[in-house]
TIGUZA-84336 format. One record per residue (C-alpha): residue number from 1; x, y, z. Coordinates in steps of 0.1 Angstrom, whole numbers, plus 5000, padded with zeros to 4 digits. Layout:
TIGUZA-84336
vexlo k: NUM	px: X	py: Y	pz: Z
...
***
This chain:
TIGUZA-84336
vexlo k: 1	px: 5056	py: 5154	pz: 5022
vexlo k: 2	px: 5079	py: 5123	pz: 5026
vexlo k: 3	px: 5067	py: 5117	pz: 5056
vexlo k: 4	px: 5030	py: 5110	pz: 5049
vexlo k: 5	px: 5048	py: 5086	pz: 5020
vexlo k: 6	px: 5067	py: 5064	pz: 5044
vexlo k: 7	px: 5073	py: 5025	pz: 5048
vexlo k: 8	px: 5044	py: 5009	pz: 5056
vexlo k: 9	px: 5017	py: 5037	pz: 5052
vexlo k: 10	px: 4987	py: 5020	pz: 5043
vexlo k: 11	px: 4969	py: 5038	pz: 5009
vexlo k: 12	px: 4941	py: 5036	pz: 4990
vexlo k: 13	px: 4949	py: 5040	pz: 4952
vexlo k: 14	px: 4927	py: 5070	pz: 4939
vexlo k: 15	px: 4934	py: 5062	pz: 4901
vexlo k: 16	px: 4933	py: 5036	pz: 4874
vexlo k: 17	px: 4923	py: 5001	pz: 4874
vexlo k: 18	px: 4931	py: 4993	pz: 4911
vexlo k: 19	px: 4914	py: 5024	pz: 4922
vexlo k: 20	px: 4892	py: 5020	pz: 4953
vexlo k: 21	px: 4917	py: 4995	pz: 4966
vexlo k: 22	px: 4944	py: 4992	pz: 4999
vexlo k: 23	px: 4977	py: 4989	pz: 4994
vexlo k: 24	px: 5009	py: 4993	pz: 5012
vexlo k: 25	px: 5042	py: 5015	pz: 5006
vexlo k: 26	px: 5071	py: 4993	pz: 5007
vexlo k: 27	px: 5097	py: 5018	pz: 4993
vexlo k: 28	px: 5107	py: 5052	pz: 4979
vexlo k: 29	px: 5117	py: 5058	pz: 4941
vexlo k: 30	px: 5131	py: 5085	pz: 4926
vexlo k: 31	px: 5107	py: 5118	pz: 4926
vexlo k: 32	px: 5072	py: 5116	pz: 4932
vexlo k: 33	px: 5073	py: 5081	pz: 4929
vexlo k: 34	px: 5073	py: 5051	pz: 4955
vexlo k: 35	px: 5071	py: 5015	pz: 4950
vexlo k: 36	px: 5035	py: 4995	pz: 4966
vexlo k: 37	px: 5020	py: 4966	pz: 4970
vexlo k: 38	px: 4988	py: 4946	pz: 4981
vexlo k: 39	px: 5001	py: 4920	pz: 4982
vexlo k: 40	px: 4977	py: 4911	pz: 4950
vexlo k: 41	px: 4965	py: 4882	pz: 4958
vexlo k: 42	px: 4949	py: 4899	pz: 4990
vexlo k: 43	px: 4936	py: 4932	pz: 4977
vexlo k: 44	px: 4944	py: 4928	pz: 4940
vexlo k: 45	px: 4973	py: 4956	pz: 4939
vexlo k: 46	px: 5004	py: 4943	pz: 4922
vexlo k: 47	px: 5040	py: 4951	pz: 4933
vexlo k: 48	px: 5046	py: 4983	pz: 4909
vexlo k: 49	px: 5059	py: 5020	pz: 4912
vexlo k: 50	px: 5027	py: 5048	pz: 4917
vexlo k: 51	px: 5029	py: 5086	pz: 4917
vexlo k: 52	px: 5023	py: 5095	pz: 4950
vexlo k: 53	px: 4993	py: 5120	pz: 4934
vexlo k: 54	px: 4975	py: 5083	pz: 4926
vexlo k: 55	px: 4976	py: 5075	pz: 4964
vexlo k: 56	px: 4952	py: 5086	pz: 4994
vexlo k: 57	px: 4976	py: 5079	pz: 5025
vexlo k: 58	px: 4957	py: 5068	pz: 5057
vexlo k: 59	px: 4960	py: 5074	pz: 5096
vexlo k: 60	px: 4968	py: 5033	pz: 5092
vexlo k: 61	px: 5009	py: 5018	pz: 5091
vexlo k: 62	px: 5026	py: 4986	pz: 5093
vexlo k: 63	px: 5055	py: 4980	pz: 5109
vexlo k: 64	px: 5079	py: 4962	pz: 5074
vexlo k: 65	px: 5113	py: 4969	pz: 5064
vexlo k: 66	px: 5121	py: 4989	pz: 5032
vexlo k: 67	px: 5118	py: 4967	pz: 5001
vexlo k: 68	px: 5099	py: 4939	pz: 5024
vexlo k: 69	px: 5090	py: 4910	pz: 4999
vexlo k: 70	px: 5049	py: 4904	pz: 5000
vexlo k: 71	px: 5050	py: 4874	pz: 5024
vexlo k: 72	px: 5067	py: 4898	pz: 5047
vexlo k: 73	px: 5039	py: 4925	pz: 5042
vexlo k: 74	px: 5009	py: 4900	pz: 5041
vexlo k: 75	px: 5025	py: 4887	pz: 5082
vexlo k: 76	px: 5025	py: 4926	pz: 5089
vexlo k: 77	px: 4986	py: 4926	pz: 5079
vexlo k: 78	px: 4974	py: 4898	pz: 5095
vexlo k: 79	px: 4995	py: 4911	pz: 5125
vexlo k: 80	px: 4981	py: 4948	pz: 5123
vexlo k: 81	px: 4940	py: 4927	pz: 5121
vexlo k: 82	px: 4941	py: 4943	pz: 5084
vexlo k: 83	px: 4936	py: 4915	pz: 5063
vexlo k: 84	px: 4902	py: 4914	pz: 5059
vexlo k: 85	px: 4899	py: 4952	pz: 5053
vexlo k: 86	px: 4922	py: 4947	pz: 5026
vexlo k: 87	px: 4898	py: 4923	pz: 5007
vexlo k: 88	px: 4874	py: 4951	pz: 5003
vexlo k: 89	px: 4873	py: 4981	pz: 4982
vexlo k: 90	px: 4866	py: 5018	pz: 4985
vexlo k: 91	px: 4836	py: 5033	pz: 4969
vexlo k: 92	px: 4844	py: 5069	pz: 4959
***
């Protein structure tokens, strides 16, 4: 299960506010939990700690280092050709 959960799996957040929107995994926390991020001014997804049940993991990763800060994650984006898909949302 991990696995799917890893450093730099893109997601698409399935609840709350940000639902509908891409973020990326920067790190694992404790239980079900990891830590994202957008970056938010990119795809509006702040830096913050999600249940892993609030995330849809994608086929999609980014090569970043655990903990990467968001300028590090937004060069992995524009590297990966993501950036513009990031600026868009989901419909359910």
């Amino acid at each position: 299960m991990m696995d799917l959960y890893s450093v730099g799996r893109v997601c698409v957040k399935t609840m709350g506010r940000e639902a509908g929107s891409y973020c990326v995994i920067v790190g694992p926390k404790t239980g079900k939990y990891v830590l994202i991020t957008g970056p938010k001014h990119i795809s509006g997804v702040r830096r913050r700690s999600c249940n892993v049940r609030h995330l849809e993991p994608l086929k999609l990763t980014v090569s970043i280092p655990e903990n990467a800060d968001d300028a590090t994650v937004e060069k992995a984006l524009e590297e990966a050709g993501l950036t513009e898909k990031f600026r868009t949302k989901v419909r359910f």
